[in-house]
GUNUGU-561277 format. One line per field, with one value per residue: residue number from 1; residue in three letters; z, x, y of N, C-alpha, C in turn. Coordinates in pm, 1 decimal, m for minus. Layout:
N
num = [NUM | ...] .
residuo = [ALA | ...] .
nw = [Z | ...] .
nu = [X | ...] .
nv = [Y | ...] .
caw = [Z | ...] .
cau = [X | ...] .
cav = [Y | ...] .
cw = [Z | ...] .
cu = [X | ...] .
cv = [Y | ...] .
//
This chain:
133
num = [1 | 2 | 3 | 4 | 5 | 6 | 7 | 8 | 9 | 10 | 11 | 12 | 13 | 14 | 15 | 16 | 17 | 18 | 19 | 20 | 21 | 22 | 23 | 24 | 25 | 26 | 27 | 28 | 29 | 30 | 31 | 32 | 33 | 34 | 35 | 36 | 37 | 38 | 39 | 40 | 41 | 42 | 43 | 44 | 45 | 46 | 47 | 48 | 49 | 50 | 51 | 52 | 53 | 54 | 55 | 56 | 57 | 58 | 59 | 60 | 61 | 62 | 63 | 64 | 65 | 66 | 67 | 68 | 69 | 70 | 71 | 72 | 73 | 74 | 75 | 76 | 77 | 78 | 79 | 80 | 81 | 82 | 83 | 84 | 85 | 86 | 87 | 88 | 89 | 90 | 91 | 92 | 93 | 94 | 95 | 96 | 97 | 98 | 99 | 100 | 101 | 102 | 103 | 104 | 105 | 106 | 107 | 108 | 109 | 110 | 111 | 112 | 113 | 114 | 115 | 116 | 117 | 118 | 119 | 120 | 121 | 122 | 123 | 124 | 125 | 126 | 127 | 128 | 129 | 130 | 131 | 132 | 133] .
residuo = [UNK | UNK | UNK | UNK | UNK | UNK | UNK | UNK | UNK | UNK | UNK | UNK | UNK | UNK | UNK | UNK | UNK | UNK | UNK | UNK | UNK | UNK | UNK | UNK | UNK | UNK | UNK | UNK | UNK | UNK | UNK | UNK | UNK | UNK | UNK | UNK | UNK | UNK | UNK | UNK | UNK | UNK | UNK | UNK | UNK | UNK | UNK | UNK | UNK | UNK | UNK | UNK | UNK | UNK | UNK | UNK | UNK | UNK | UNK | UNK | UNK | UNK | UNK | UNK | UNK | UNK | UNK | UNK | UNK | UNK | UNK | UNK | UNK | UNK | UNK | UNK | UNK | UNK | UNK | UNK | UNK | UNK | UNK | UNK | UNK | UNK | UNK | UNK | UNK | UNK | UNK | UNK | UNK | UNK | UNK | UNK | UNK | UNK | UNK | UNK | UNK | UNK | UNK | UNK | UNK | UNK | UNK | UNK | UNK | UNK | UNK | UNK | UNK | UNK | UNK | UNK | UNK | UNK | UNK | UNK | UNK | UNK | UNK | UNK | UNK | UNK | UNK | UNK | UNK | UNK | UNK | UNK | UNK] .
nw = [12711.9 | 12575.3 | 12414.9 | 12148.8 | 12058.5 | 11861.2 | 11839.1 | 11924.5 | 11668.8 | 11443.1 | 11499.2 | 11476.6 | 11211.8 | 11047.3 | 11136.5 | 10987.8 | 10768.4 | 10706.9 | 10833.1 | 10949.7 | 10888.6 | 11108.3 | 11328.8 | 11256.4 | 11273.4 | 11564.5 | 11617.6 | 11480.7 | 11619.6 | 11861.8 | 11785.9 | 11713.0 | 11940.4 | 12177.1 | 12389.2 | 12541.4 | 12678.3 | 12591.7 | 12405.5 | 12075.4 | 12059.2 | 11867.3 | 11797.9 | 11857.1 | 11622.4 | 11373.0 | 11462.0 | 11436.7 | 11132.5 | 11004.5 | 11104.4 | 10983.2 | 10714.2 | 10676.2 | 10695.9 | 10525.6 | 10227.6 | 10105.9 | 9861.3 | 9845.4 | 9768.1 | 9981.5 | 10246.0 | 10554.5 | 10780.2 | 10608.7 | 10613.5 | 10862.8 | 10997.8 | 10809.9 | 10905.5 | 11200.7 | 11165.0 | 11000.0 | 11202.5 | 11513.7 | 11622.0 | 11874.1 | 11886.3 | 12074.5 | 12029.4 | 12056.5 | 11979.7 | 12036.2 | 12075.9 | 11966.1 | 11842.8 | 11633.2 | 11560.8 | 11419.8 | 11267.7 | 11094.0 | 10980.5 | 10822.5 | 10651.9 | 10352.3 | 10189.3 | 10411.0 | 10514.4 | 10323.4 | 10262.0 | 10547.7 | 10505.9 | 10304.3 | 10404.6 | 10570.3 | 10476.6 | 10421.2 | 10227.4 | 10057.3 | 10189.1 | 10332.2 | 10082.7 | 10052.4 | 10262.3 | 10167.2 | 9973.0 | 10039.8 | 10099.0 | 9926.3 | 9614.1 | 9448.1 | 9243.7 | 9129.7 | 8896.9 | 8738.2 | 8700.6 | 8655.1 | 8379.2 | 8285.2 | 8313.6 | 8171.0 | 7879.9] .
nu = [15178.7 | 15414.9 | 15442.2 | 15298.8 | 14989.9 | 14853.5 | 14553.1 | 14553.1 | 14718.6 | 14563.2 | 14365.2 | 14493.0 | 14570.4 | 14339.7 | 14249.6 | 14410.3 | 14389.5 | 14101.2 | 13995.7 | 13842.3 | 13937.0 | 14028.3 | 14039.2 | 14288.3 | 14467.0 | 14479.3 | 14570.9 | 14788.6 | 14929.9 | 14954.7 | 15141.0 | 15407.3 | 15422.0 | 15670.0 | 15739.5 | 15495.4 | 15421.3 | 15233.2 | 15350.2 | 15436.9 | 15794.2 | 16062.7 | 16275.2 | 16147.3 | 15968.5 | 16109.8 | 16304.7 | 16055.1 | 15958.8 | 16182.1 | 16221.5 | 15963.8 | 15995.3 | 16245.2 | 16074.9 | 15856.9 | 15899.4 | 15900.6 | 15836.6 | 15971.9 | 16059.9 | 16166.1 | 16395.1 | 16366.3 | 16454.5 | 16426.7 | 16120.3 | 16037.4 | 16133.3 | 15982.3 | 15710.1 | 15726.7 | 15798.3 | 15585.5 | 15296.3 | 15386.7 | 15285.5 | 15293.3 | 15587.2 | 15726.6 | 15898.5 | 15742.0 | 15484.4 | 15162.7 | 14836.1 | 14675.5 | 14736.4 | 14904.8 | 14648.9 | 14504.9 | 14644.8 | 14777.1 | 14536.9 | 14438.4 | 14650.3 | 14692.2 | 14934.3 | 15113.1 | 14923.7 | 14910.8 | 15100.6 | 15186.2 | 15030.6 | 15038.3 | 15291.6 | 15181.9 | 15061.2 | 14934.5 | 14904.7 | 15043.6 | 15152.1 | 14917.8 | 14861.9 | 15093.3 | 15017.3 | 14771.8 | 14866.7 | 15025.8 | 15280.0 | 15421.1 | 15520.8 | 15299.7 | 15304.9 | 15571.0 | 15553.4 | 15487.8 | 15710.0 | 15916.6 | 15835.4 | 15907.2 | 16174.5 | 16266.2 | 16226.5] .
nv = [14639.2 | 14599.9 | 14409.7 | 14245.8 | 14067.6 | 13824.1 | 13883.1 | 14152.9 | 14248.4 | 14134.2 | 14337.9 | 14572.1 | 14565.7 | 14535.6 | 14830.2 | 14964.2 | 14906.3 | 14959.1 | 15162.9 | 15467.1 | 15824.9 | 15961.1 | 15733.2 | 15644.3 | 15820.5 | 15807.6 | 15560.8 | 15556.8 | 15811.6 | 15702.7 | 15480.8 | 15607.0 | 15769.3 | 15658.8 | 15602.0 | 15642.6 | 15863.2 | 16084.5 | 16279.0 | 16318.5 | 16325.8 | 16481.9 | 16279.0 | 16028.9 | 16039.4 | 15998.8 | 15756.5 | 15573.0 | 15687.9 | 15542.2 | 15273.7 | 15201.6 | 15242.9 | 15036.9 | 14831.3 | 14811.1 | 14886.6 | 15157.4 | 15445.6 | 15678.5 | 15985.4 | 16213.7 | 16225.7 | 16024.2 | 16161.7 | 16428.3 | 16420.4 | 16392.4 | 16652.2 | 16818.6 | 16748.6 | 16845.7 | 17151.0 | 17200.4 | 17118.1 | 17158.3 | 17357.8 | 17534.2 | 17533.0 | 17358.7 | 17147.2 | 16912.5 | 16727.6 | 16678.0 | 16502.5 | 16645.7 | 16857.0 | 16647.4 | 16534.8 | 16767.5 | 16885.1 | 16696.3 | 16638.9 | 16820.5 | 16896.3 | 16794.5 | 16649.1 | 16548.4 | 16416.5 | 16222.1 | 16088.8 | 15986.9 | 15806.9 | 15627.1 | 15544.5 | 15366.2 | 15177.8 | 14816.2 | 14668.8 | 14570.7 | 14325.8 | 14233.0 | 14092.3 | 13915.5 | 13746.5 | 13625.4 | 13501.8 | 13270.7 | 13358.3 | 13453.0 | 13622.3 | 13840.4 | 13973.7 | 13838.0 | 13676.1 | 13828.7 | 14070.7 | 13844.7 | 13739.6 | 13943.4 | 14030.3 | 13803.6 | 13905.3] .
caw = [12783.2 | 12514.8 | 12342.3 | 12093.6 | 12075.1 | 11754.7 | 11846.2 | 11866.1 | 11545.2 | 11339.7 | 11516.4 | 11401.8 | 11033.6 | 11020.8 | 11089.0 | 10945.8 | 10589.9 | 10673.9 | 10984.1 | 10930.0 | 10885.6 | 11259.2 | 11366.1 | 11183.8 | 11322.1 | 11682.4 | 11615.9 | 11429.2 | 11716.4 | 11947.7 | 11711.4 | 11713.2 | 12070.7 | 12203.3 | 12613.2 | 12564.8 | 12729.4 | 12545.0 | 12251.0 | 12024.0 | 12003.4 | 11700.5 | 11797.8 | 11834.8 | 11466.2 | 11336.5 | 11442.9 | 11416.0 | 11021.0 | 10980.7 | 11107.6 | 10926.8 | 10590.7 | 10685.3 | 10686.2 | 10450.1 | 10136.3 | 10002.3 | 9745.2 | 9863.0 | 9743.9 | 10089.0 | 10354.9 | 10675.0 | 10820.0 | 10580.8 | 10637.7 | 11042.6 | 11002.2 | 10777.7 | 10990.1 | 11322.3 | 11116.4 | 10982.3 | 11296.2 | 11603.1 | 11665.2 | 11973.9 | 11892.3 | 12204.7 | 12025.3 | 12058.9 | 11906.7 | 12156.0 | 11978.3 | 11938.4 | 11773.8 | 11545.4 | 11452.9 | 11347.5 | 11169.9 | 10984.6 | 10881.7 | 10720.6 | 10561.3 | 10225.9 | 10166.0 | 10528.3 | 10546.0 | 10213.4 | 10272.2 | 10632.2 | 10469.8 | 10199.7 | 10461.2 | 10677.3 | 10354.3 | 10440.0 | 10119.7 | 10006.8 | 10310.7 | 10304.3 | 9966.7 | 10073.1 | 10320.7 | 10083.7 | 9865.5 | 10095.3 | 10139.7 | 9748.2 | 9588.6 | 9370.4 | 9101.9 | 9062.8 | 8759.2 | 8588.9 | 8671.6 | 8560.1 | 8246.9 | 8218.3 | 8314.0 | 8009.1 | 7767.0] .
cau = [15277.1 | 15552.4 | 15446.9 | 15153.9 | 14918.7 | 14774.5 | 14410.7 | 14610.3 | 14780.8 | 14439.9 | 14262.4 | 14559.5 | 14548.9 | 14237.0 | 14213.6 | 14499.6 | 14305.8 | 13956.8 | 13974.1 | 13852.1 | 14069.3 | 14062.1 | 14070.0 | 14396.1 | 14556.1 | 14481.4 | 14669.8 | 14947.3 | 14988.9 | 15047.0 | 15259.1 | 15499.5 | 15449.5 | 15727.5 | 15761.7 | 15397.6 | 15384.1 | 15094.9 | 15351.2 | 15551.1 | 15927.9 | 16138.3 | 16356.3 | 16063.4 | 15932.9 | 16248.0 | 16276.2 | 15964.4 | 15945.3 | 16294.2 | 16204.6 | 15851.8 | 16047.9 | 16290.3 | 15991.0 | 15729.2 | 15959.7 | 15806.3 | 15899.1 | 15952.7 | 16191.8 | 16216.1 | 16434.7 | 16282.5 | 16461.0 | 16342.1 | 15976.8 | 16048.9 | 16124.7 | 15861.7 | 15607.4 | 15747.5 | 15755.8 | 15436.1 | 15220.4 | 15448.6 | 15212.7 | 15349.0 | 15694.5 | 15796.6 | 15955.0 | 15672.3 | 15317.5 | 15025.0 | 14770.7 | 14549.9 | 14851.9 | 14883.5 | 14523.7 | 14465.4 | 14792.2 | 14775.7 | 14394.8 | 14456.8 | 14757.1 | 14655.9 | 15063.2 | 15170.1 | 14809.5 | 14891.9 | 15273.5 | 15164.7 | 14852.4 | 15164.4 | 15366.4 | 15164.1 | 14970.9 | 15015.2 | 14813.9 | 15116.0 | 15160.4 | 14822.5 | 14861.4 | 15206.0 | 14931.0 | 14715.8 | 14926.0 | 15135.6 | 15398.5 | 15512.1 | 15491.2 | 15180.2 | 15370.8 | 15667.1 | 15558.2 | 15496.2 | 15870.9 | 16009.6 | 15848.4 | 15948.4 | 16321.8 | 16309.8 | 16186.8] .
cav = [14557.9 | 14560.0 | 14310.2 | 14232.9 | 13978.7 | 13784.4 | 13975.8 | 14274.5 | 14241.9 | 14156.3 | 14462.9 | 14684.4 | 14552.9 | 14620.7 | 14946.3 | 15037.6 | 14854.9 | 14982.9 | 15261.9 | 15609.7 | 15907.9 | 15999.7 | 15631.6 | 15568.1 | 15900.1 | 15771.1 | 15477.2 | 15616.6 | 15848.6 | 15558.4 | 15364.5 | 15712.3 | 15814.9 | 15516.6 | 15579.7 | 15653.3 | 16001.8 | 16155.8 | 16383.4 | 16274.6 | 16433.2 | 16404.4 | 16153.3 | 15893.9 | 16031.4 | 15966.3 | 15636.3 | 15498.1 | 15628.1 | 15478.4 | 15149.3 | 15195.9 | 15229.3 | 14935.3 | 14682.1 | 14843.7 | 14931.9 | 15293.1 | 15507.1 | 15799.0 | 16084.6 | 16227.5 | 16118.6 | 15995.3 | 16304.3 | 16564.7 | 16371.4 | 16440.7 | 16844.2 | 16883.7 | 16732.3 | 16940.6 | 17267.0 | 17236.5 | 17101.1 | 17199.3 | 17487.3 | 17622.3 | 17553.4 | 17321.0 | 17025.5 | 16786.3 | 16720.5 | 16640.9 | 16398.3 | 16774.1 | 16889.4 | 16596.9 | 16482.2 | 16890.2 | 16944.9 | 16624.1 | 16624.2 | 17009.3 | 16886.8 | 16654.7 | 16593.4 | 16486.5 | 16280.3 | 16120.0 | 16050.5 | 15897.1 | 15716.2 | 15548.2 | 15487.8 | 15244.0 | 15113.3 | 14703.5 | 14628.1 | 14447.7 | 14228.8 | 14109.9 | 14024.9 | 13806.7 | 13689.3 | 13551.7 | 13416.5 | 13183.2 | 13424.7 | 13450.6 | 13775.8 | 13819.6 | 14069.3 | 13781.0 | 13622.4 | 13957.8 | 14057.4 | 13713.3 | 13747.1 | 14087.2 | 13992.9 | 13703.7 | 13973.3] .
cw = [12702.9 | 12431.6 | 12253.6 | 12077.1 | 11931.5 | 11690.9 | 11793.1 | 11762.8 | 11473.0 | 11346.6 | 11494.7 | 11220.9 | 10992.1 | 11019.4 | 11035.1 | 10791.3 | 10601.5 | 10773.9 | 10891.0 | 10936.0 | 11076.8 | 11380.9 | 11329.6 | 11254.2 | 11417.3 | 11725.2 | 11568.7 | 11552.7 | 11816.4 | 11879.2 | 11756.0 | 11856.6 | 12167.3 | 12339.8 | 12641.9 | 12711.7 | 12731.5 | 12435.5 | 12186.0 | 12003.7 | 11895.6 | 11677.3 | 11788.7 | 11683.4 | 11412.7 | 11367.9 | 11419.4 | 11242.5 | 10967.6 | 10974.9 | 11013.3 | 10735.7 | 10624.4 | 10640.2 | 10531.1 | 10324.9 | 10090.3 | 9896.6 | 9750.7 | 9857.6 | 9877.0 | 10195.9 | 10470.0 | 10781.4 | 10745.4 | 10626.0 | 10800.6 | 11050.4 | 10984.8 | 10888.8 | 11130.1 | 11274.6 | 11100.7 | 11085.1 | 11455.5 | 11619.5 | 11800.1 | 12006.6 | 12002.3 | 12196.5 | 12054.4 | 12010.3 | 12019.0 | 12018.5 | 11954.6 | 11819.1 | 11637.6 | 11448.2 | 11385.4 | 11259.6 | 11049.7 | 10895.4 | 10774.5 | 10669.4 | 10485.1 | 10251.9 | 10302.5 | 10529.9 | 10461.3 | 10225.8 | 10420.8 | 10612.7 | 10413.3 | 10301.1 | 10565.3 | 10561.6 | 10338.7 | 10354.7 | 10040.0 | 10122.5 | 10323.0 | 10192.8 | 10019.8 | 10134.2 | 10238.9 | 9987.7 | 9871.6 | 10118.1 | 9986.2 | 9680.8 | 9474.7 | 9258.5 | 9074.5 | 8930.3 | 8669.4 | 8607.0 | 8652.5 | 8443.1 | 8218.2 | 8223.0 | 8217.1 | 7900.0 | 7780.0] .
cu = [15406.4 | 15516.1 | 15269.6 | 15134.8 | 14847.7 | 14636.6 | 14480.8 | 14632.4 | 14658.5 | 14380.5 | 14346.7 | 14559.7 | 14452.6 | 14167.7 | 14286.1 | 14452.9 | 14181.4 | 13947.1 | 13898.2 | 13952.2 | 14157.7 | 14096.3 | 14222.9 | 14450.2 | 14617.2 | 14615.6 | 14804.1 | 15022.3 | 15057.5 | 15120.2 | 15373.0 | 15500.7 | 15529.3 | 15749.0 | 15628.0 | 15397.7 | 15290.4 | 15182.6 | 15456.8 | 15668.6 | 15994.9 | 16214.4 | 16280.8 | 15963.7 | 15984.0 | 16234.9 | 16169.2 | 15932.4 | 16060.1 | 16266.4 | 16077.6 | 15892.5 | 16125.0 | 16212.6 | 15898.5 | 15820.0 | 15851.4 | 15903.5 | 15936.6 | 16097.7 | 16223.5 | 16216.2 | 16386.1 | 16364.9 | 16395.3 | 16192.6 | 15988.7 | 16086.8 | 16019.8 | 15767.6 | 15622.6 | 15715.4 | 15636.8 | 15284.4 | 15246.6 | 15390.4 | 15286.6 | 15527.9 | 15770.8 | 15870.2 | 15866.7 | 15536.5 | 15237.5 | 14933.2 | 14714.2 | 14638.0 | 14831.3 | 14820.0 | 14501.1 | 14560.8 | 14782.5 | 14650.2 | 14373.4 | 14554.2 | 14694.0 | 14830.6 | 15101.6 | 15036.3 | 14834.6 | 15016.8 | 15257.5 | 15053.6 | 14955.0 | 15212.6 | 15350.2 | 15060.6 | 15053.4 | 14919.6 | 14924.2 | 15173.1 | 15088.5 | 14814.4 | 14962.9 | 15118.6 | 14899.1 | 14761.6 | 15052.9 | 15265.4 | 15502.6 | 15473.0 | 15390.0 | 15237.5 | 15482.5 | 15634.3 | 15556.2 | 15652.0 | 15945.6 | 15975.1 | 15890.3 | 16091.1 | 16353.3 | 16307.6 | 16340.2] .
cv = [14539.6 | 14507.0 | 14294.2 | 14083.5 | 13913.2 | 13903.0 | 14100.6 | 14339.3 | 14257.4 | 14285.3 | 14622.7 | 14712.4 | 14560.9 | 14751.3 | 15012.0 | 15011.8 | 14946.3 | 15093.1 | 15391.7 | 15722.4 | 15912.5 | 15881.8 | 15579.4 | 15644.1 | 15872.8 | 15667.6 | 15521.8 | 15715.6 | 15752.8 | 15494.1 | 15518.6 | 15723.0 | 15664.7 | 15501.2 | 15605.6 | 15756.1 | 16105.2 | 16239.0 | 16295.1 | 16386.5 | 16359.4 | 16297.8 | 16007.0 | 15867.0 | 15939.8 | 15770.7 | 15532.4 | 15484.7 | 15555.4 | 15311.4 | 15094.6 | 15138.5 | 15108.7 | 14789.8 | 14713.4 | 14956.1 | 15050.6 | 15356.2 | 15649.3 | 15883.4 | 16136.7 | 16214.3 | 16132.9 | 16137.7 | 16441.9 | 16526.7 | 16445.6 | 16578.1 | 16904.0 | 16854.7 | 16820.7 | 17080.4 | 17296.0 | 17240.3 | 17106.0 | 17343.8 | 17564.6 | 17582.5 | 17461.1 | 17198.1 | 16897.2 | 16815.2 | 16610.5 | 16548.2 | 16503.7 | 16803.2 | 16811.7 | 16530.9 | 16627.3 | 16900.8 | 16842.6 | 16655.8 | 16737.5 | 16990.5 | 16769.3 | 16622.2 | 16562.4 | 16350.8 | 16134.4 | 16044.4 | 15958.5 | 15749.3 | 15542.7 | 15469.0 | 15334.4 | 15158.0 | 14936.5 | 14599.7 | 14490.1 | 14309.4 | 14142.3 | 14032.8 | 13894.0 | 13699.5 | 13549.5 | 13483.5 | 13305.9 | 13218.2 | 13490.1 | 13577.8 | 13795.4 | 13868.1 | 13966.7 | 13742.2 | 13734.6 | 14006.3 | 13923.0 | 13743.1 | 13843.0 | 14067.7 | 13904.8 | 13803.3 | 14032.8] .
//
């Protein structure tokens, strides 16, 4: 409906913490596929890891466009500008570096931490003291 729901939310953070490989894909496909059509095209890559990186700071040397080529080049099997969920659970699961770079990307290990810790960043005190030194 647009919109998510509390339930929702928990039963995404959870499998996105604890899912199986092929359980996580599922979802990740639907998070990417955004008019919900059944493929994803590049433009809804694109923005989705854009906004993905916006919230969920990563580290990653390359840019949410080179990330969106590679992934078309490599699992765009028949060439048509979009990835079918067949498409993108096979392409990813045979790729270690796209699996591991999507795995990073939705990794909300530091979130729950903020969670748990009233919203305050668990690593601050070790960078304060490290900023006095």
């Amino acid at each position: 409906d647009g919109y998510i729901d509390f339930m929702e939310y928990v039963a995404a953070l959870s499998l996105v913490l604890k899912g199986k490989v092929d359980q996580k894909l599922r979802w990740y496909f639907k998070l990417y596929d955004v008019d919900g059509n059944g493929c994803i095209d590049r433009g809804e890559l694109l923005n989705i890891i854009k906004a993905i990186r916006a919230i969920n700071r990563c580290n990653e040397t390359m840019t949410a466009e080179e990330f969106t080529n590679m992934v078309f080049d490599k699992i765009d099997i028949n060439g048509d500008g979009e990835l079918s969920l067949e498409e993108f659970m096979e392409g990813v699961q045979k790729d270690e570096v796209l699996l591991d770079i999507l795995t990073r990307s939705l990794d909300l290990t530091h979130i729950v931490q903020l969670i748990q810790n009233d919203g305050k960043n668990p690593h601050e005190p070790e960078q304060e003291a490290e900023a006095a030194e």
